[in-house]
py3Dmol code that shows the C-alpha trace and the ligand (Angstrom):
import py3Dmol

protein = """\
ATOM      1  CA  UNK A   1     140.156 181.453-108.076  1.00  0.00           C
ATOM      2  CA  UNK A   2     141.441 182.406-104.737  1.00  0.00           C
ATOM      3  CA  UNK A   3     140.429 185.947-104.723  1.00  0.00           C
ATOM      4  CA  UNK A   4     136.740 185.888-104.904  1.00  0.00           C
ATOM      5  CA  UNK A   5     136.661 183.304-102.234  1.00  0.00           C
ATOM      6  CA  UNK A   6     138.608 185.442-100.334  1.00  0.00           C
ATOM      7  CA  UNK A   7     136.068 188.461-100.959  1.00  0.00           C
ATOM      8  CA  UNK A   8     132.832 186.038-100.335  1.00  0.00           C
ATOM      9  CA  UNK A   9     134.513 185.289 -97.026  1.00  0.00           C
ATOM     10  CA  UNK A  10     135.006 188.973 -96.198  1.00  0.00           C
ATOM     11  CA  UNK A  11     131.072 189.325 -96.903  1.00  0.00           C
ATOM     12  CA  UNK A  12     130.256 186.498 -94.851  1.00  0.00           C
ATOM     13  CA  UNK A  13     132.808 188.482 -92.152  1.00  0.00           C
ATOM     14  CA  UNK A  14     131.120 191.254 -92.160  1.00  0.00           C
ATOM     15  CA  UNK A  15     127.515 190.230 -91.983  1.00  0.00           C
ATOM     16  CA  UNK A  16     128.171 188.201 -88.758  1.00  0.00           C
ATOM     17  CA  UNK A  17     130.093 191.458 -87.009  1.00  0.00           C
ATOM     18  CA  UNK A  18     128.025 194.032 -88.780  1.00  0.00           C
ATOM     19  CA  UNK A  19     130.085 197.115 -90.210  1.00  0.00           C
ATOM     20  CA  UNK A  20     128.913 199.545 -87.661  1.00  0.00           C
ATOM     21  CA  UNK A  21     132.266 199.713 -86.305  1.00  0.00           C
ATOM     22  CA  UNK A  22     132.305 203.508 -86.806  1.00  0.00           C
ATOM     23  CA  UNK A  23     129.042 204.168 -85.208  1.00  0.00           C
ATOM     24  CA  UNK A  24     130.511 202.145 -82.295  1.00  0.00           C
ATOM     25  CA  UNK A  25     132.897 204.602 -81.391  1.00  0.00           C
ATOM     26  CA  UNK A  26     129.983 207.777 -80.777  1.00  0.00           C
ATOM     27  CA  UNK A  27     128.318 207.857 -77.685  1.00  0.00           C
ATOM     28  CA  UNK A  28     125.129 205.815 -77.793  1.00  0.00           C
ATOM     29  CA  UNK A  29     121.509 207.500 -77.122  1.00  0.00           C
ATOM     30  CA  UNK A  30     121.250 204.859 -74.455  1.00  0.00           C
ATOM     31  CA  UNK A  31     123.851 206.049 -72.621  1.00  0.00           C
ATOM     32  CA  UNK A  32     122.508 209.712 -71.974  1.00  0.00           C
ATOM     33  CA  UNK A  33     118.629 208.108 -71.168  1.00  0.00           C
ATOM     34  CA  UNK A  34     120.329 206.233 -68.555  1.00  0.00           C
ATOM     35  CA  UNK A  35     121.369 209.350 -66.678  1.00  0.00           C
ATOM     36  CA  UNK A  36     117.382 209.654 -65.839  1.00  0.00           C
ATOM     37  CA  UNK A  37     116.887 208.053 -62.873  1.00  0.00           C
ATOM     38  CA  UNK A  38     113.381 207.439 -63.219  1.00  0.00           C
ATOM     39  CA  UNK A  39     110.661 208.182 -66.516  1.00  0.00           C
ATOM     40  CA  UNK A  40     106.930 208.704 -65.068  1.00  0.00           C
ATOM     41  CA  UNK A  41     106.229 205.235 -67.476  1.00  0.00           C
ATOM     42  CA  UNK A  42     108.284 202.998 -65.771  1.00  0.00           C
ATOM     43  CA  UNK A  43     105.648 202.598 -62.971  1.00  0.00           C
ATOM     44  CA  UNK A  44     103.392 200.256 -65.745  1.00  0.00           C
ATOM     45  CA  UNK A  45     106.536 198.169 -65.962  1.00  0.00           C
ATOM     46  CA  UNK A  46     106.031 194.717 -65.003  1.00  0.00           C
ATOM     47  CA  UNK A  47     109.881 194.347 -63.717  1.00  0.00           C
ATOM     48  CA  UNK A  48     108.679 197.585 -61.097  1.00  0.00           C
ATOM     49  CA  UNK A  49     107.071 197.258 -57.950  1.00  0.00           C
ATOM     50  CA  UNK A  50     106.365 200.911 -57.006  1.00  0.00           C
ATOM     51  CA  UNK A  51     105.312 199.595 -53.343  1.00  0.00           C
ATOM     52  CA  UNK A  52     108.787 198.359 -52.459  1.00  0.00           C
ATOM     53  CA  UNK A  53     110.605 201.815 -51.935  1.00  0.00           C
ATOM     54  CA  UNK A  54     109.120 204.927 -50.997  1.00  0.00           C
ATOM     55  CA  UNK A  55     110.732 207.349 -53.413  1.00  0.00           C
ATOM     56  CA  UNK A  56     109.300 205.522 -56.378  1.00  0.00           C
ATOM     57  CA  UNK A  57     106.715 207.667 -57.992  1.00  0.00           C
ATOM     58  CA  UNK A  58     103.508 206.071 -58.130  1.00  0.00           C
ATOM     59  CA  UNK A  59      99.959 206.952 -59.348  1.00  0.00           C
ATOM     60  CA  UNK A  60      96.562 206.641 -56.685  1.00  0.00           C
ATOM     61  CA  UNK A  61      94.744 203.095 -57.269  1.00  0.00           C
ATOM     62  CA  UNK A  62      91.850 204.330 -58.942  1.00  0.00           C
ATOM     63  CA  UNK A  63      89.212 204.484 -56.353  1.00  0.00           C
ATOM     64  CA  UNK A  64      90.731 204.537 -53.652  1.00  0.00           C
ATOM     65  CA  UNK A  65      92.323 207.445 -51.670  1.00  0.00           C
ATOM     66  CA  UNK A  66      95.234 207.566 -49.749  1.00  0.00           C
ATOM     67  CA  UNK A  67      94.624 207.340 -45.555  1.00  0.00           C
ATOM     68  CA  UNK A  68      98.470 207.829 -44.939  1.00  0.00           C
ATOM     69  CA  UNK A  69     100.068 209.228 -48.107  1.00  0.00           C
ATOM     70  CA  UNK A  70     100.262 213.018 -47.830  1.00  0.00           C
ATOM     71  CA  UNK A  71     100.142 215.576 -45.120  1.00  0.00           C
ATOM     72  CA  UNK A  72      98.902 218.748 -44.968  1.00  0.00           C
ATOM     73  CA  UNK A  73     101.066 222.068 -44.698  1.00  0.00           C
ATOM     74  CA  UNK A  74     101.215 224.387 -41.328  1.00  0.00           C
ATOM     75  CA  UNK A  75     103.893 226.422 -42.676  1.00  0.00           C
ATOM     76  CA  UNK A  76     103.661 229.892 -42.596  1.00  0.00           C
ATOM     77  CA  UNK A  77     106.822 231.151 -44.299  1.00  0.00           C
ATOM     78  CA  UNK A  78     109.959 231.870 -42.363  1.00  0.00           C
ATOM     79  CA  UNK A  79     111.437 235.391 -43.621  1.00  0.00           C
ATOM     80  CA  UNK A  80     114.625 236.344 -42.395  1.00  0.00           C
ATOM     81  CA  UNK A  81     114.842 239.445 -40.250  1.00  0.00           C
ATOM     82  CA  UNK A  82     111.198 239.229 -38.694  1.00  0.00           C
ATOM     83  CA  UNK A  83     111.108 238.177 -34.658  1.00  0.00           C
ATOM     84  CA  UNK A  84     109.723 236.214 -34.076  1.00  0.00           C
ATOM     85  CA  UNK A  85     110.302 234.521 -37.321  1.00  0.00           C
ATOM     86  CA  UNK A  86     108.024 230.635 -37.097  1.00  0.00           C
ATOM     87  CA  UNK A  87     108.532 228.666 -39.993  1.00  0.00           C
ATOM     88  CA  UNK A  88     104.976 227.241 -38.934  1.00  0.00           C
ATOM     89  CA  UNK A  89     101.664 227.689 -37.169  1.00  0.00           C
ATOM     90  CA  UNK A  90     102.679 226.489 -33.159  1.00  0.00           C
ATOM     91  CA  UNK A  91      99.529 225.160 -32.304  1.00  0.00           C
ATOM     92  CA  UNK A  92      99.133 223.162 -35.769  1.00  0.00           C
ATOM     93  CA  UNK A  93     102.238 221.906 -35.281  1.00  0.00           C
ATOM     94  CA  UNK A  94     101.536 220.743 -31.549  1.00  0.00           C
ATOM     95  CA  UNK A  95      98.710 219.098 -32.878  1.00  0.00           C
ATOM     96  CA  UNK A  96     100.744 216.857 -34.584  1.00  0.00           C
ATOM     97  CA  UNK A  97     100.467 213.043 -32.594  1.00  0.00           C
ATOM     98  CA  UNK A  98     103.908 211.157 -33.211  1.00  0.00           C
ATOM     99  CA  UNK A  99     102.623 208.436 -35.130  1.00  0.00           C
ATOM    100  CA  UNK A 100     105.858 205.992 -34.404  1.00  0.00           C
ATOM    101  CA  UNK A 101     106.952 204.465 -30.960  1.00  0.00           C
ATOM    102  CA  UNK A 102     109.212 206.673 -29.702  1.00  0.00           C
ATOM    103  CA  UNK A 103     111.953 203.691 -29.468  1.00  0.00           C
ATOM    104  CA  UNK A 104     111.603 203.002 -33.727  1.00  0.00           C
ATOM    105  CA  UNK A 105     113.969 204.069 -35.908  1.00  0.00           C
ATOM    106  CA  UNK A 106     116.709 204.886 -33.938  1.00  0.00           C
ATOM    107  CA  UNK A 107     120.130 203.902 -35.544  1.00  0.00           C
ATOM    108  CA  UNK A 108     118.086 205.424 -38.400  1.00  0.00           C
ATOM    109  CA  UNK A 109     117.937 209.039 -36.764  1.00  0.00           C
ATOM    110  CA  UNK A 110     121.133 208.938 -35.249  1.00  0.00           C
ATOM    111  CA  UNK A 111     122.515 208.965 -39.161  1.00  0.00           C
ATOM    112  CA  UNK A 112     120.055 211.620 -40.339  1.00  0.00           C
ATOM    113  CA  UNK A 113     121.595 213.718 -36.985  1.00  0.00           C
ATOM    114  CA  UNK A 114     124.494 213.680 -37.057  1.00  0.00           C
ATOM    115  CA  UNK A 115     124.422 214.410 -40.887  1.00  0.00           C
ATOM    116  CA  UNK A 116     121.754 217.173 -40.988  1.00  0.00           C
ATOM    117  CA  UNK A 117     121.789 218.716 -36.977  1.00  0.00           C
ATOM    118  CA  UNK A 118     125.064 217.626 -35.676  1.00  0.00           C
ATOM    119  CA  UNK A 119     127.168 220.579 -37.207  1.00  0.00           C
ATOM    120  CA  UNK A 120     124.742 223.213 -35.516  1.00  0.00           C
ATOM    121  CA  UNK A 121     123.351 221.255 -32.517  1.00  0.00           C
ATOM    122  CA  UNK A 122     126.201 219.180 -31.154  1.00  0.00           C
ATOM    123  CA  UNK A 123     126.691 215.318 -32.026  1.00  0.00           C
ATOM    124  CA  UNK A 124     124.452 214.414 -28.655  1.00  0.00           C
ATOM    125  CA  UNK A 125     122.587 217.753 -28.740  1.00  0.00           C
ATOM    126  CA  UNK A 126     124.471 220.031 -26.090  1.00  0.00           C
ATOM    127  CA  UNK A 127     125.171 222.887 -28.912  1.00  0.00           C
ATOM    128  CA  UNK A 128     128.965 221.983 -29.483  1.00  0.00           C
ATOM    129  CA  UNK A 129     128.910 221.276 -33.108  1.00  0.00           C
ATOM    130  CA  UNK A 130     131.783 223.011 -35.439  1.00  0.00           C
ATOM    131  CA  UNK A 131     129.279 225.797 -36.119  1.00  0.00           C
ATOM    132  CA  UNK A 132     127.175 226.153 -32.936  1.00  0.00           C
ATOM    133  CA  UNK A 133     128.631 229.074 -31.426  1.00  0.00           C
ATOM    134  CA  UNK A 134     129.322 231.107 -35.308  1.00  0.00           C
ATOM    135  CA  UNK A 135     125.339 230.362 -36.226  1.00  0.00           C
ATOM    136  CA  UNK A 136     123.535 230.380 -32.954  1.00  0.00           C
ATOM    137  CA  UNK A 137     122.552 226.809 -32.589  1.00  0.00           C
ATOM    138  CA  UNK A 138     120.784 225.760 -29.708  1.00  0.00           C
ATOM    139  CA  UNK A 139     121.072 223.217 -26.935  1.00  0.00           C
ATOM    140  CA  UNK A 140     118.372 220.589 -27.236  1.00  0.00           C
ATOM    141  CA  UNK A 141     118.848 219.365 -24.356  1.00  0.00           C
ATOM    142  CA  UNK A 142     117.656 222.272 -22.035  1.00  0.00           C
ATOM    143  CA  UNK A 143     114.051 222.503 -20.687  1.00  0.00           C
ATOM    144  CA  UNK A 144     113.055 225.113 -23.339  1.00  0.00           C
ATOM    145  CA  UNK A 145     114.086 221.656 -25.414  1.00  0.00           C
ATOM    146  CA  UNK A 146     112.848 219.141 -23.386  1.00  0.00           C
ATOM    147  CA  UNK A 147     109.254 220.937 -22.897  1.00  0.00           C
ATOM    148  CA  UNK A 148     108.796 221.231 -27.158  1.00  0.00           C
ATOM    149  CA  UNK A 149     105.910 218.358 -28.227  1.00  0.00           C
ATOM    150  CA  UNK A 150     106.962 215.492 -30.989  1.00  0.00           C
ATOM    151  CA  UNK A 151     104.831 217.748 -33.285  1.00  0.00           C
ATOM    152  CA  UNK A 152     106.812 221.236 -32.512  1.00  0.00           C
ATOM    153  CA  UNK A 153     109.842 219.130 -33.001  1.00  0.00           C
ATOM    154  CA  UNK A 154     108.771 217.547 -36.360  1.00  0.00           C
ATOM    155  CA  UNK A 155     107.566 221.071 -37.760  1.00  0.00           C
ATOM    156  CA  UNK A 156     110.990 222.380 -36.741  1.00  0.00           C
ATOM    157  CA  UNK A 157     112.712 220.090 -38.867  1.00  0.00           C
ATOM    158  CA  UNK A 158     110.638 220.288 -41.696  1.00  0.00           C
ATOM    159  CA  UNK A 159     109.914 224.224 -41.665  1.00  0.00           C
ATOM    160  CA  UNK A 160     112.797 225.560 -40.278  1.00  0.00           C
ATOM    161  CA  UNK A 161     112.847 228.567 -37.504  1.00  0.00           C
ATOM    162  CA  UNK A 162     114.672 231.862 -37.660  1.00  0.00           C
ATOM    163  CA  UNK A 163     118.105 230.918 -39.454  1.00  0.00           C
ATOM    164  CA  UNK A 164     117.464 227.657 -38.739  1.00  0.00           C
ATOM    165  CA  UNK A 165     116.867 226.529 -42.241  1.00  0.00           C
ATOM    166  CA  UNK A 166     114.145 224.086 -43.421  1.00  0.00           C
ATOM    167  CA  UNK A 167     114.766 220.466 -43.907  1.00  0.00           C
ATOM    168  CA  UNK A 168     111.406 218.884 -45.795  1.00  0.00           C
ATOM    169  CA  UNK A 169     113.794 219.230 -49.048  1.00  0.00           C
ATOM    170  CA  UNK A 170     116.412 217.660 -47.937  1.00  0.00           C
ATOM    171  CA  UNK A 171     114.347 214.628 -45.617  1.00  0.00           C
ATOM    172  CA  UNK A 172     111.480 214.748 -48.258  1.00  0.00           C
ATOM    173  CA  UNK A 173     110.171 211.067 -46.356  1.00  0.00           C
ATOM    174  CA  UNK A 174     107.883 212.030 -42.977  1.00  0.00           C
ATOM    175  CA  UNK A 175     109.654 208.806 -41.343  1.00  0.00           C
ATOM    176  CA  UNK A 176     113.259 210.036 -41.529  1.00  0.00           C
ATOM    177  CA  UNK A 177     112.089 213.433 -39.746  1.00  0.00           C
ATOM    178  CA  UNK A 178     110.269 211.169 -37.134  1.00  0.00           C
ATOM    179  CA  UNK A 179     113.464 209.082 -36.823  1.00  0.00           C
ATOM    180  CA  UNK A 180     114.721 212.193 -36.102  1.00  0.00           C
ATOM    181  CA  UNK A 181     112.651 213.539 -33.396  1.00  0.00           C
ATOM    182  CA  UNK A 182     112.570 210.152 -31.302  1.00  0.00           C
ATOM    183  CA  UNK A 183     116.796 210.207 -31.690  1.00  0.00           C
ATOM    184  CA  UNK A 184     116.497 214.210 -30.232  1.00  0.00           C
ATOM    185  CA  UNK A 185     114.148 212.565 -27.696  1.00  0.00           C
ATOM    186  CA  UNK A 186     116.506 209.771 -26.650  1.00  0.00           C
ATOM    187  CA  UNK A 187     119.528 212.067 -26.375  1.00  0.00           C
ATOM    188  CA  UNK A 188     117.603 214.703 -24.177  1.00  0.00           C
ATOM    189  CA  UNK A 189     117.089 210.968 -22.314  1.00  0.00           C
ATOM    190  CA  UNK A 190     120.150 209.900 -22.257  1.00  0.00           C
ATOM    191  CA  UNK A 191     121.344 213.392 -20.590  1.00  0.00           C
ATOM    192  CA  UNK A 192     119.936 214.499 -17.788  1.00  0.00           C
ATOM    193  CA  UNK A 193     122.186 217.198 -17.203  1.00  0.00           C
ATOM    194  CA  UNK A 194     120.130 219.974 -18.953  1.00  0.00           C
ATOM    195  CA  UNK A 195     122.291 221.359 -21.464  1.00  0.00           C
ATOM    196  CA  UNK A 196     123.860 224.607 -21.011  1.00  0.00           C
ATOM    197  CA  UNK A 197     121.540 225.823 -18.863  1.00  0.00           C
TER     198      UNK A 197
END
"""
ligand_1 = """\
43
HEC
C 122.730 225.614 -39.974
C 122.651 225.317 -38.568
C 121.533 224.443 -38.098
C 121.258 223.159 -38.476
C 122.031 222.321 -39.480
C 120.129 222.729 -37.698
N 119.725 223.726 -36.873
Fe 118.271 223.614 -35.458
N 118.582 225.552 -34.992
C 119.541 226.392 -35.543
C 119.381 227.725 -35.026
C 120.241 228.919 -35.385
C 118.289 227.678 -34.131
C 117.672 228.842 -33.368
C 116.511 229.306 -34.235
C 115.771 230.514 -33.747
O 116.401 231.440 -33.221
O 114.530 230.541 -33.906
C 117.831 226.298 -34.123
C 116.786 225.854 -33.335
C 116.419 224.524 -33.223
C 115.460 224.019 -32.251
C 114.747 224.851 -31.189
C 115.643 224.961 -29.987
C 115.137 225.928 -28.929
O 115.602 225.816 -27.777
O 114.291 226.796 -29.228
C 115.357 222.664 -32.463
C 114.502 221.688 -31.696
C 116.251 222.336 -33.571
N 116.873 223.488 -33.988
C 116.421 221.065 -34.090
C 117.204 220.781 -35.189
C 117.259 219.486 -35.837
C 116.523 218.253 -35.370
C 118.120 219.617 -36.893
C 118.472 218.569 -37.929
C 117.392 218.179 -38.801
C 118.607 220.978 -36.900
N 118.026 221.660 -35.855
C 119.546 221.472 -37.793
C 120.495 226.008 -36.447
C 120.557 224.796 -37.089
"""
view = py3Dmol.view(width=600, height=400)
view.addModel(protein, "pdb")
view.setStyle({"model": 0}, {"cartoon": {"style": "trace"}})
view.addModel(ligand_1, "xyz")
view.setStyle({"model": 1}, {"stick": {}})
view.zoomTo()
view.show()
């Protein structure tokens, strides 16, 4: 009577592991939903707090409206080939109050600089970057620099100018441009020199 046991044990066996040991070997569904970062649902998730990071999506509060949330758009298109090409409307743009202290954020824009300017502009802003001289780029430290507002500065990066191309994809926050423009502001600071010119 030694074979049956052996068979009811097998049965047992296999209803404690399961016999899905085929379907174990083929890529789960799971797997592929977890290469979306984020479903619009998520945000009614009680594990999510949408205020904690900036880029997570997040629906209005009903009733209220948001005082600091979007901005308007100044651009005016930047086509190549027309001078002089503005990727925005000048006086909108020097409008524009910097809302941060000009001292905030810096170790913040000196990262977003040197990886999104320094290869045109220099890596302190005097125009000796790898591709300065091939593209064009500018000194930011001259007086034609110097003289732009916060505003002009912030619609630069975010519109673009000429062949200068436009960075509100790539910095998609409004604080990483400003930590931008108060880093341009501390190296023009920093050297009094004037640039190349
Ligand atoms: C691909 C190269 C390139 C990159 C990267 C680049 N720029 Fe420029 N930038 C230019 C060129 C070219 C001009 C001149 C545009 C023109 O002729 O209107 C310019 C012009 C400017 C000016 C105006 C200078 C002047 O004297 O008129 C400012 C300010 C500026 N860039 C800031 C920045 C900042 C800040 C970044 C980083 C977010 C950046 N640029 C990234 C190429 C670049």
């Amino acid at each position: 009577m030694t074979w049956p046991r052996a068979s009811v044990l097998g049965l047992l066996v296999m209803s404690v592991t399961g016999c899905n040991f085929y379907y174990n070997t083929l890529p789960s569904p799971d797997d592929a939903v977890k290469l979306v970062p984020w479903f619009d649902h998520m945000v009614t998730s009680p594990a999510v707090h949408p205020y904690q990071r900036w880029d997570i999506p997040r629906t209005t509060v009903p009733g209220t409206v948001p005082v600091t949330g979007s901005e308007g758009e100044w651009g005016t298109g930047n086509p190549l080939g027309v001078a002089p090409t503005y990727g925005f409307d000048v006086a909108a743009a020097d409008g524009i109050i910097n809302p941060t202290d000009l001292r905030a954020m810096l170790a913040q824009g000196d990262t977003l600089y040197q990886t999104f300017c320094a290869v045109c502009h220099g890596a302190a802003g005097a125009a000796d970057g790898p591709v300065s001289a091939k593209i064009g780029g500018r000194s930011l430290l001259t007086p034609i620099a110097r003289g732009f507002s916060d505003g002009y500065l912030y619609s630069i990066i975010k519109y673009g100018r000429g062949i200068m191309p436009q960075y509100r994809d790539k910095l998609p926050s409004p604080a990483q441009r400003w930590a931008i423009v108060n880093y341009v502001r501390a190296l023009q600071a920093n050297n009094s020199n004037g640039g190349n010119d």
